[in-house]
ROSE-4610 file (N, C-alpha, C; in Angstrom, 1 decimal, always signed):
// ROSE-4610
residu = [X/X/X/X/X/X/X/X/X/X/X/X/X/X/X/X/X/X/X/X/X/X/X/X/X/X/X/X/X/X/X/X/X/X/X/X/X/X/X/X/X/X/X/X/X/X/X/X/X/X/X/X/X/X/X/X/X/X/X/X/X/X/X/X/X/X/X/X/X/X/X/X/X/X/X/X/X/X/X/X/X/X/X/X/X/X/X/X/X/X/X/X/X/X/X/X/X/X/X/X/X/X/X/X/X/X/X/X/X/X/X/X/X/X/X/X/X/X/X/X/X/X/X/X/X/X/X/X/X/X/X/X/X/X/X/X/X/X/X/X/X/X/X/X/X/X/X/X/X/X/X/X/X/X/X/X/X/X/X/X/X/X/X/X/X/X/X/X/X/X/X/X/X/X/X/X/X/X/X/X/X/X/X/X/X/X/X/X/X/X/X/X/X/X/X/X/X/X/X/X/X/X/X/X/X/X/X/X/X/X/X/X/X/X/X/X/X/X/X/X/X/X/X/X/X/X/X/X/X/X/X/X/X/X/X/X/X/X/X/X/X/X/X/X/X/X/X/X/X/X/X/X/X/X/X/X/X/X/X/X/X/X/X/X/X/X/X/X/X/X/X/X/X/X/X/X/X/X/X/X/X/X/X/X/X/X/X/X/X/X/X/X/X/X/X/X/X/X/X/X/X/X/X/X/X/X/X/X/X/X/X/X/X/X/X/X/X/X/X/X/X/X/X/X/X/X/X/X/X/X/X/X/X/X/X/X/X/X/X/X/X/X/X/X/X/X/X/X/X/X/X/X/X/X/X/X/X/X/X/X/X/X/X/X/X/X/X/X/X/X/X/X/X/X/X/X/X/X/X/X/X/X/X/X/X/X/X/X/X/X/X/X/X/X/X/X/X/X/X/X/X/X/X/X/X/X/X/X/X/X/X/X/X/X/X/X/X/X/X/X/X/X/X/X/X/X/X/X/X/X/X/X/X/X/X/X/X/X/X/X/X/X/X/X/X/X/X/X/X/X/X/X/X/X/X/X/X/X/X/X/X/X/X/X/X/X/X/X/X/X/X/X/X/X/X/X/X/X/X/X/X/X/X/X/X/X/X/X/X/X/X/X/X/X/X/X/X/X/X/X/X/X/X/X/X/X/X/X/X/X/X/X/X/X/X/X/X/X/X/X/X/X/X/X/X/X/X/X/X/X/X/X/X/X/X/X/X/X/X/X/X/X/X/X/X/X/X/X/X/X/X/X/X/X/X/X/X/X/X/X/X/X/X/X]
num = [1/1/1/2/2/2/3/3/3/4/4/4/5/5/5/6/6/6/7/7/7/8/8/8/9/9/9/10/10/10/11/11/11/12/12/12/13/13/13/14/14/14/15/15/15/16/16/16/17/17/17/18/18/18/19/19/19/20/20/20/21/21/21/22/22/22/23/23/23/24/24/24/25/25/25/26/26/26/27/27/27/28/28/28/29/29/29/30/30/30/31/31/31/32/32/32/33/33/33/34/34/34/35/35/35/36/36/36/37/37/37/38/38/38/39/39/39/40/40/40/41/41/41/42/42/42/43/43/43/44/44/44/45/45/45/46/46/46/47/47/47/48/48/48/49/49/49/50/50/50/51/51/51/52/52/52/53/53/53/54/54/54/55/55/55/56/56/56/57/57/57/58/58/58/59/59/59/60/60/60/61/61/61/62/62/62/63/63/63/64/64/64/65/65/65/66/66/66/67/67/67/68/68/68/69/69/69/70/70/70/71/71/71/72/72/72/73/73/73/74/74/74/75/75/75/76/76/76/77/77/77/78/78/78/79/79/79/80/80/80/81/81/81/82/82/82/83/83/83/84/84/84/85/85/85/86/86/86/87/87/87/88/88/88/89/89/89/90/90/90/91/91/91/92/92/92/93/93/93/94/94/94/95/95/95/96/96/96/97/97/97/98/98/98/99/99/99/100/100/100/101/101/101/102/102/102/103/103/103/104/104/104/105/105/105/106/106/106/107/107/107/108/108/108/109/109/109/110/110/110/111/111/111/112/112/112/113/113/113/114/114/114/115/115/115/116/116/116/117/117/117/118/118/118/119/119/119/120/120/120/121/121/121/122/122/122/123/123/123/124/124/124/125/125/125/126/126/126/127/127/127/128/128/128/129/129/129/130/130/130/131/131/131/132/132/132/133/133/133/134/134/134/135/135/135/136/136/136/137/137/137/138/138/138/139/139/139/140/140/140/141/141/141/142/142/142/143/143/143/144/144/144/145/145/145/146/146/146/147/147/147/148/148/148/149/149/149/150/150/150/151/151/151/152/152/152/153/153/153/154/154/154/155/155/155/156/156/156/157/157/157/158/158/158/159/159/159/160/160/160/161/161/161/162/162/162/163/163/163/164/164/164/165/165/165/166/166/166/167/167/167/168/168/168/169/169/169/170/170/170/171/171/171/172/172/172/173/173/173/174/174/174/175/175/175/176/176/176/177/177/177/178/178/178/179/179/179/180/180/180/181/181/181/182/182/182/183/183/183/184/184/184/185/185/185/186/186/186/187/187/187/188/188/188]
x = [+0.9/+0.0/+0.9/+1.0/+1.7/+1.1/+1.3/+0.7/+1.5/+1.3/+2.1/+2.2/+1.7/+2.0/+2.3/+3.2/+4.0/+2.7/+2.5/+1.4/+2.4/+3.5/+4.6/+5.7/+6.0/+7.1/+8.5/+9.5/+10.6/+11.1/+11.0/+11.6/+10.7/+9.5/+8.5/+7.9/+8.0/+7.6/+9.3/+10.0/+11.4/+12.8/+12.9/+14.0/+13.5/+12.1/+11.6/+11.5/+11.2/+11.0/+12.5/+13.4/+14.8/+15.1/+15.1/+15.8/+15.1/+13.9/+13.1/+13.2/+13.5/+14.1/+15.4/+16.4/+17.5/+17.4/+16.8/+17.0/+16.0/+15.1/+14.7/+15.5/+16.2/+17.4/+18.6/+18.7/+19.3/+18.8/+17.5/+16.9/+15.6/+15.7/+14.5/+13.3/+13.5/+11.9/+11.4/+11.7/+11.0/+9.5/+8.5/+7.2/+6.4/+5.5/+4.5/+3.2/+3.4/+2.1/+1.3/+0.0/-1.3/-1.6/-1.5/-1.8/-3.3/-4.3/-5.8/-6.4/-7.0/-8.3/-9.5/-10.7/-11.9/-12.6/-13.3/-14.1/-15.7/-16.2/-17.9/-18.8/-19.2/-19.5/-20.9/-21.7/-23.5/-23.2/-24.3/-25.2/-23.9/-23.9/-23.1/-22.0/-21.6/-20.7/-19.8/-18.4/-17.6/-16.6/-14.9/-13.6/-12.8/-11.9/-10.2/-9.6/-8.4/-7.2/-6.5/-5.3/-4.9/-2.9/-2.0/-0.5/-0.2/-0.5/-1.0/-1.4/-2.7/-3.5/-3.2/-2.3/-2.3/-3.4/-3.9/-5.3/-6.2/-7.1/-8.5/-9.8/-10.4/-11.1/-12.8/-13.7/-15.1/-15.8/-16.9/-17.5/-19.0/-19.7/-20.8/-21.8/-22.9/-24.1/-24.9/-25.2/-26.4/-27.5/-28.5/-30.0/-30.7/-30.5/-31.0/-30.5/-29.1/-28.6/-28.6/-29.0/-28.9/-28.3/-27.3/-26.7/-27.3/-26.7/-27.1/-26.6/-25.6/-24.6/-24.2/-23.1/-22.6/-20.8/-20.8/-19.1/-19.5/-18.5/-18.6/-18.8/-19.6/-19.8/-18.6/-18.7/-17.1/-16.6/-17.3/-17.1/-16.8/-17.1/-17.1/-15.3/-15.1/-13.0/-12.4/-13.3/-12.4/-11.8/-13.5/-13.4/-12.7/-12.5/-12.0/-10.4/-10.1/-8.5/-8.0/-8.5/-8.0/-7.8/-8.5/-8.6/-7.4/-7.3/-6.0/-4.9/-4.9/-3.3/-3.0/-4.1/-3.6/-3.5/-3.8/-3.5/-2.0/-1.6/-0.6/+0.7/+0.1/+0.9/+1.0/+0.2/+0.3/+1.6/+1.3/+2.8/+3.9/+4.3/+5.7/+6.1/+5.3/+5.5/+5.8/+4.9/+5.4/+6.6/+7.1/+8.4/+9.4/+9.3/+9.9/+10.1/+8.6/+8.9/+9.7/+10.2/+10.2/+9.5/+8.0/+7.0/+6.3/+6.8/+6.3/+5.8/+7.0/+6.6/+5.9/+5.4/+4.8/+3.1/+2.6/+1.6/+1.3/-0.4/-0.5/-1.9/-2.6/-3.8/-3.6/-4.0/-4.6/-5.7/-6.4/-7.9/-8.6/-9.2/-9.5/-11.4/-12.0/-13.2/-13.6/-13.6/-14.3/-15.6/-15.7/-17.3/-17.8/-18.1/-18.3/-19.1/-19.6/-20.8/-20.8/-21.7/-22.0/-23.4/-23.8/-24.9/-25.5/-26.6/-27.0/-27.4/-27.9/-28.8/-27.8/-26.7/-25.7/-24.9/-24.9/-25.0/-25.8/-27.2/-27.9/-28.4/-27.8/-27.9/-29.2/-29.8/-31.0/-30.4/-29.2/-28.5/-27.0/-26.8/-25.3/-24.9/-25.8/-25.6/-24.2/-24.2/-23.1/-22.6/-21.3/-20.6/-21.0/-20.8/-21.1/-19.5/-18.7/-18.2/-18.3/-17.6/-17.6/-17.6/-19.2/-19.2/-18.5/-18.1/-17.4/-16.9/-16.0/-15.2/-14.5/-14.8/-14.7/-14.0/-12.5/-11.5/-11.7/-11.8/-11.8/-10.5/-9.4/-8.8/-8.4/-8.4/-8.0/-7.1/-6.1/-5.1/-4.6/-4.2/-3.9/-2.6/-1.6/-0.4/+0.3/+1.3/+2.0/+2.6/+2.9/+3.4/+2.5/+2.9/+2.5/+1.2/+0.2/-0.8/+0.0/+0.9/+1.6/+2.1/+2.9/+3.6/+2.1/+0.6/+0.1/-0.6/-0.6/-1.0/-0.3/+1.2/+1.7/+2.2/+1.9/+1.9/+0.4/-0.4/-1.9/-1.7/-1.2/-0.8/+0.3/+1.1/+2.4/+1.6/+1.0/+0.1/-0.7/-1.4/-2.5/-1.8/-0.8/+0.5/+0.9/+0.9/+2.4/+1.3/+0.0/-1.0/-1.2/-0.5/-1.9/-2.5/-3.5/-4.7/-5.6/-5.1/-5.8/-5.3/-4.0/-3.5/-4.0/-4.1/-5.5/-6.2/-7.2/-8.5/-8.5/-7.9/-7.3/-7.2/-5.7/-5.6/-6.1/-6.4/-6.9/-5.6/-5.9/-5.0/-5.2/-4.8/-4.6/-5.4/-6.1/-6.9/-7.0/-6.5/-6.8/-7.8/-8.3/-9.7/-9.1/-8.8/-8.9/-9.7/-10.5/-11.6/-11.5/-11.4/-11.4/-12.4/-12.9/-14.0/-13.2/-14.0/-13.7/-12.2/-11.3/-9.8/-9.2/-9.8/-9.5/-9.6/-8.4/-8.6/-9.7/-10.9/-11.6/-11.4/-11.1/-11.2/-10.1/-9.4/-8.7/-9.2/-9.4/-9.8/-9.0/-8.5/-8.1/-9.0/-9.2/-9.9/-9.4/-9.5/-9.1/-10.4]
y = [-1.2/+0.0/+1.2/+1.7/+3.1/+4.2/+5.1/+6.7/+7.7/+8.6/+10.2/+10.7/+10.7/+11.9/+10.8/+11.1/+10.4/+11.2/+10.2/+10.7/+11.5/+10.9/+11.1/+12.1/+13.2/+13.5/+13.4/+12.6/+11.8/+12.9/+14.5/+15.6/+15.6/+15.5/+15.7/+14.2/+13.3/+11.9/+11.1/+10.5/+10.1/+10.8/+11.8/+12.6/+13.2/+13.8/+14.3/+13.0/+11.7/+11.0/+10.3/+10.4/+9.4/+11.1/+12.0/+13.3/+13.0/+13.4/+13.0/+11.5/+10.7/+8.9/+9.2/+9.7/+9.9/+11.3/+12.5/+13.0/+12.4/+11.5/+10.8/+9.4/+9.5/+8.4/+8.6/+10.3/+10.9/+11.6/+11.6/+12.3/+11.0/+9.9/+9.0/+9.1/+10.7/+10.9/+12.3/+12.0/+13.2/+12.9/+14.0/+13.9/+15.0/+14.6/+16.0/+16.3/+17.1/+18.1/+18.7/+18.5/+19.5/+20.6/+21.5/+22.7/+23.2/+23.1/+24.5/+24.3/+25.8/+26.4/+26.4/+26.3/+26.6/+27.7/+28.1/+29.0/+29.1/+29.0/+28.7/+30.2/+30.1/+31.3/+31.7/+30.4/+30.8/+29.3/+29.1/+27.8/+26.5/+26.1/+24.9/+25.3/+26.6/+27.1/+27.2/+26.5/+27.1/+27.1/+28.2/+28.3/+28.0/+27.0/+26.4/+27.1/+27.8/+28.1/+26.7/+26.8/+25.8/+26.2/+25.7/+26.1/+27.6/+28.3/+29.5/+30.5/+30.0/+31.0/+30.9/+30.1/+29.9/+29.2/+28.5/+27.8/+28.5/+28.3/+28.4/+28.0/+26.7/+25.9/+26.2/+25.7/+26.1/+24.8/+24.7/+23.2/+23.9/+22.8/+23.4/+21.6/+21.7/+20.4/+20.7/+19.3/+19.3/+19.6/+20.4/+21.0/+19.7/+18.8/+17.4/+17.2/+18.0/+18.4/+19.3/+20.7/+21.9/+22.9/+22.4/+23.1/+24.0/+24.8/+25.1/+24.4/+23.4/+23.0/+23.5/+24.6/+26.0/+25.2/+24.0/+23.8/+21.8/+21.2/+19.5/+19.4/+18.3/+18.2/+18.0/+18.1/+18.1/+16.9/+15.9/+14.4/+13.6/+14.8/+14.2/+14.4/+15.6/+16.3/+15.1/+14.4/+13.2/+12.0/+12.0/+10.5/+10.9/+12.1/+12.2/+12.4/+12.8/+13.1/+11.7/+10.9/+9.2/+9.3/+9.0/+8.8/+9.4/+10.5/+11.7/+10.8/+10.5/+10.0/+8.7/+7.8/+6.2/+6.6/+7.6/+7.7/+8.2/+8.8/+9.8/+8.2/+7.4/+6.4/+5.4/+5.1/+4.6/+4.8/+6.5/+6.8/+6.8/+7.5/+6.8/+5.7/+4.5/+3.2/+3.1/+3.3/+2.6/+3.4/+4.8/+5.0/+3.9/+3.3/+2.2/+1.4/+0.7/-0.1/-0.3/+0.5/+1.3/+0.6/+1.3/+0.5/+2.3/+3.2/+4.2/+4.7/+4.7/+4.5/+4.1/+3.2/+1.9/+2.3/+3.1/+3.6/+4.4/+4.3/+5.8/+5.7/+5.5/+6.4/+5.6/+6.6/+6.5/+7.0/+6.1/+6.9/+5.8/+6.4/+6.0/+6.4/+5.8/+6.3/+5.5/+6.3/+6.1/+6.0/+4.9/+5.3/+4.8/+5.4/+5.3/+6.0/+5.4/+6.4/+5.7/+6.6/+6.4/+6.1/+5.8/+5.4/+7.3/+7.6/+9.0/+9.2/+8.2/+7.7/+8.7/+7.6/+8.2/+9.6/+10.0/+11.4/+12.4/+11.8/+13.2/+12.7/+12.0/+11.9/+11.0/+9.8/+9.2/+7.9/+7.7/+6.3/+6.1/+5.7/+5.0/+4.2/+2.9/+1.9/+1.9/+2.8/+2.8/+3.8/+3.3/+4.5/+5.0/+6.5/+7.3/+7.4/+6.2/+5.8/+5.4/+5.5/+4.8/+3.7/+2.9/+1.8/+0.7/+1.5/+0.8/+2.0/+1.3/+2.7/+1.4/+1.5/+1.0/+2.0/+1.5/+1.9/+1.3/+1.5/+1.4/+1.8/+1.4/+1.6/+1.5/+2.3/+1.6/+2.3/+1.2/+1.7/+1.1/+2.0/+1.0/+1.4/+0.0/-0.1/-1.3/-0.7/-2.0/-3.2/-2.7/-3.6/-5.2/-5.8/-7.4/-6.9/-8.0/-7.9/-8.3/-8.7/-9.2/-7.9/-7.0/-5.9/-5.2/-4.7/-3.9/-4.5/-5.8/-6.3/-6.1/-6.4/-5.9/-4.2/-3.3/-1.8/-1.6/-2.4/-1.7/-2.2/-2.9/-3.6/-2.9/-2.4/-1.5/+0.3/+0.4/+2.0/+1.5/+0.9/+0.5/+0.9/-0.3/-0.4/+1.1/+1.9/+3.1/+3.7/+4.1/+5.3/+5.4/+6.6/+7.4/+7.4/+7.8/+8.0/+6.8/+5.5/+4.3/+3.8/+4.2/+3.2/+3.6/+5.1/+6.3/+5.8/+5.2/+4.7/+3.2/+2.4/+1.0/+1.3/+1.5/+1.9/+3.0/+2.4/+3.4/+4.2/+5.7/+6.8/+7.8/+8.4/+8.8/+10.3/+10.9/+12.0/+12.8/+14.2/+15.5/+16.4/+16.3/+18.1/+19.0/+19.9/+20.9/+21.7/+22.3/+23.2/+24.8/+25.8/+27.1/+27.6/+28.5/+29.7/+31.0/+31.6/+33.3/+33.5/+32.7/+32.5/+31.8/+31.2/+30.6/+28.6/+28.2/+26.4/+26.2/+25.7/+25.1/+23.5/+22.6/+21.5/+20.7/+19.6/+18.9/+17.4/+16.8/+15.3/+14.8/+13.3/+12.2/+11.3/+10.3/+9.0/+8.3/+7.1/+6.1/+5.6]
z = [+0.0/+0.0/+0.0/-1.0/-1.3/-1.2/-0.5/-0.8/-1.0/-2.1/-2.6/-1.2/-0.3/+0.9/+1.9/+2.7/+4.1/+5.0/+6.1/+7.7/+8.2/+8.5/+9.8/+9.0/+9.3/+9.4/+10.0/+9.6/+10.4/+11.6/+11.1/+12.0/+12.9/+13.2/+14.2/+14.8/+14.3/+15.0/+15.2/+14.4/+14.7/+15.4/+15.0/+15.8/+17.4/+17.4/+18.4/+19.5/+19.2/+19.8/+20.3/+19.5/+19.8/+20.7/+20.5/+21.7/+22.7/+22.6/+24.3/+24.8/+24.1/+24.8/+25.8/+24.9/+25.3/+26.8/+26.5/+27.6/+28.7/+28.6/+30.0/+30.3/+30.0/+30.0/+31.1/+30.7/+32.1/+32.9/+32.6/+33.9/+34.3/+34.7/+34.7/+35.1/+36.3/+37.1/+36.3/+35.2/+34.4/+34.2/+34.6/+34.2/+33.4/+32.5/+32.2/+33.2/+33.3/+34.7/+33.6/+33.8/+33.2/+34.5/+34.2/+35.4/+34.4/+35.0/+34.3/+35.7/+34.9/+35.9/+35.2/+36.0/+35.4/+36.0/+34.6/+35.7/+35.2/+35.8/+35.2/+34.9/+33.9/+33.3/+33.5/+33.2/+33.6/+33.5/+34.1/+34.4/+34.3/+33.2/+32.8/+31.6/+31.5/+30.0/+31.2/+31.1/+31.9/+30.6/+31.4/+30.0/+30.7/+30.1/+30.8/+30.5/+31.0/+30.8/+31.2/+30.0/+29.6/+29.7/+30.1/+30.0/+30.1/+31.4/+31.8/+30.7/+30.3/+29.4/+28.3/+27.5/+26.6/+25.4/+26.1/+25.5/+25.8/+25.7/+26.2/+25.4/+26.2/+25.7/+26.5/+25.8/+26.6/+26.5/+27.8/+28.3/+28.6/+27.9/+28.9/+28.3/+29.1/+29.4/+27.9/+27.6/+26.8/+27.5/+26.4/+27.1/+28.3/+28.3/+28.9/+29.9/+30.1/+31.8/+32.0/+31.3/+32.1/+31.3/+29.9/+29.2/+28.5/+27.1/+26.1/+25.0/+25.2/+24.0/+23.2/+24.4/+23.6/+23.1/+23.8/+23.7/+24.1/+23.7/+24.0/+26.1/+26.3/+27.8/+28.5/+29.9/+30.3/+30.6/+30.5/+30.1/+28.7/+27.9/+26.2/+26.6/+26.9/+26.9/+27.8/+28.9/+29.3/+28.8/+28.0/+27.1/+26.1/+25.5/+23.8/+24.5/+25.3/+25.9/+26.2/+26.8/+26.8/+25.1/+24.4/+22.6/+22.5/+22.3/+21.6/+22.3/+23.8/+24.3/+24.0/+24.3/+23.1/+21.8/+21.2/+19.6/+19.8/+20.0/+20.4/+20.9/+21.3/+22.4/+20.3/+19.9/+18.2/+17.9/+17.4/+16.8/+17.5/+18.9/+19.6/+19.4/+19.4/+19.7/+18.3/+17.4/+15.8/+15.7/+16.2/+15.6/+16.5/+17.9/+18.3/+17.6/+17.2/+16.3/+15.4/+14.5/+13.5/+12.3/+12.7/+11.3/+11.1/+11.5/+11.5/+9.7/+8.9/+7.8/+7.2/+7.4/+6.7/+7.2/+8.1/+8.4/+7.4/+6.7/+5.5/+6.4/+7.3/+8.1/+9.3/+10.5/+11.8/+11.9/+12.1/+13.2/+14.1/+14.9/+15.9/+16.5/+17.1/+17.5/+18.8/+19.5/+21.5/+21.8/+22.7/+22.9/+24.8/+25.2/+26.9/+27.4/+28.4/+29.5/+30.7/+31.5/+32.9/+33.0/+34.5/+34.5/+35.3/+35.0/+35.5/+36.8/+37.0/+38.6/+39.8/+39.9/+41.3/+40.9/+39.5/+39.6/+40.0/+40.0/+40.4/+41.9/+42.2/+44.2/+44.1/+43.3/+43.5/+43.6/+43.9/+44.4/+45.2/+45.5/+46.4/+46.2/+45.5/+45.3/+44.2/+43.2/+42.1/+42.2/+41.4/+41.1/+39.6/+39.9/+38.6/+37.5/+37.8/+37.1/+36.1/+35.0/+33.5/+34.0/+33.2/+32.9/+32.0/+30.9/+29.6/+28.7/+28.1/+27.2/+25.8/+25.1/+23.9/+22.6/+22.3/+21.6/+20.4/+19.2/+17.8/+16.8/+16.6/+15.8/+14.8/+13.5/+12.7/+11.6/+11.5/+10.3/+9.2/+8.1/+7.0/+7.2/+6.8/+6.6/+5.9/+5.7/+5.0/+6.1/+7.1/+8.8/+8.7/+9.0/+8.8/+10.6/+10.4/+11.3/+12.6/+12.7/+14.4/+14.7/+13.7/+14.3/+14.4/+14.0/+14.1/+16.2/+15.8/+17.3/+18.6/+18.4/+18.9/+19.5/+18.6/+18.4/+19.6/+18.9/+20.1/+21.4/+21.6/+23.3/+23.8/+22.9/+23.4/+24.3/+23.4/+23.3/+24.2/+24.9/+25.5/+26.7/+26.8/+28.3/+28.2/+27.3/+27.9/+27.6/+27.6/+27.5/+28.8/+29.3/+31.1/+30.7/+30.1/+30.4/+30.0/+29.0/+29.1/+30.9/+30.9/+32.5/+33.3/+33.7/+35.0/+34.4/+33.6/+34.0/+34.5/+34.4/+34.5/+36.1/+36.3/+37.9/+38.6/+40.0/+41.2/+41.1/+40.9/+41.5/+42.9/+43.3/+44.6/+44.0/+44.8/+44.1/+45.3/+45.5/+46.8/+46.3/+47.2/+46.8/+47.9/+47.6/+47.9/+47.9/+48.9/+48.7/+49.3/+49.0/+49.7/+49.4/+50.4/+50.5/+50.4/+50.3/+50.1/+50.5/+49.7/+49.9/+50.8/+51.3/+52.7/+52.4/+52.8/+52.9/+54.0/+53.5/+54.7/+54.7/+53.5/+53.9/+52.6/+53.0/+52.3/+52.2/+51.2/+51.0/+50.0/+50.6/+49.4/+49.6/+48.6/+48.1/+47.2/+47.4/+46.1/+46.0]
């Protein structure tokens, strides 16, 4: 399967990825931090600031929670952010591989929900946890079917955000009033 146009650019997928291998090589407790704020605007329209203010993205409810469906719900940004980082986890890995070339499409499509009940306080019994979350991938390439099997188990393992939903993580609230800490909580 041949295509006129290359997916990957070797300067932005191969080189970027052999420099950042190598500098966490000598630094091994290197990590990426997401820092945002929200701030709610009316009812359910809230705006992130994103890498201090650099982004800024908007959330608000479909009319059936309370929205206007001025911007995607603030659960659509969780489930589609898992998506984007196993996609994201594809190409590092295929440039490991090195079948990166041999890739001419990625895409991918998510699908997951919760149950509504224990969100709106009419149960205890559950958690308003994702019930199921279903990953669809699909690529055309020249890579033999064991390297593409191999590649989705690689991306599965080294995706946060597939692994934070998989494992219990440690989670703090912080809550302040009128600038003031009134209360601190963890939960697993």
């Amino acid at each position: 399967m041949e295509s006129n146009c290359k997916l990957f650019n070797p300067k932005v997928t191969v080189d970027v990825y052999k420099q950042k291998r190598e500098l966490v090589k000598q630094k091994p407790d290197s990590e990426f931090r997401v820092n945002a704020s929200v701030e709610v605007i009316k009812d359910h329209l809230m705006k992130v600031k994103l890498r201090n203010g650099r982004f800024t993205i908007f959330s608000d409810e479909p009319p059936e929670l309370g929205g206007d469906d001025a911007a995607p719900a603030m659960f659509e940004y969780f489930v589609i952010g898992a998506m984007l980082c196993e996609c994201a986890q594809y190409i590092w890995n295929a440039v490991n591989l090195e079948i990166i070339d041999s890739i001419h499409k990625l895409e991918m499509d998510i699908e997951g929900g919760f149950m509504l009940a224990p969100l709106l306080g009419l149960t205890n019994d559950i958690s308003p946890a994702l019930q199921d979350l279903t990953v669809r991938t699909r690529i055309e390439s020249d890579a033999s079917p064991q390297k593409i099997i191999e590649l989705a188990r690689i991306a599965a393992t080294r995706c946060p955000a597939h692994q934070s939903l998989r494992v219990p993580i440690s989670i703090t609230n912080v809550v302040e009033l009128n600038g003031e800490r009134i209360t601190e909580f963890s939960d697993i």
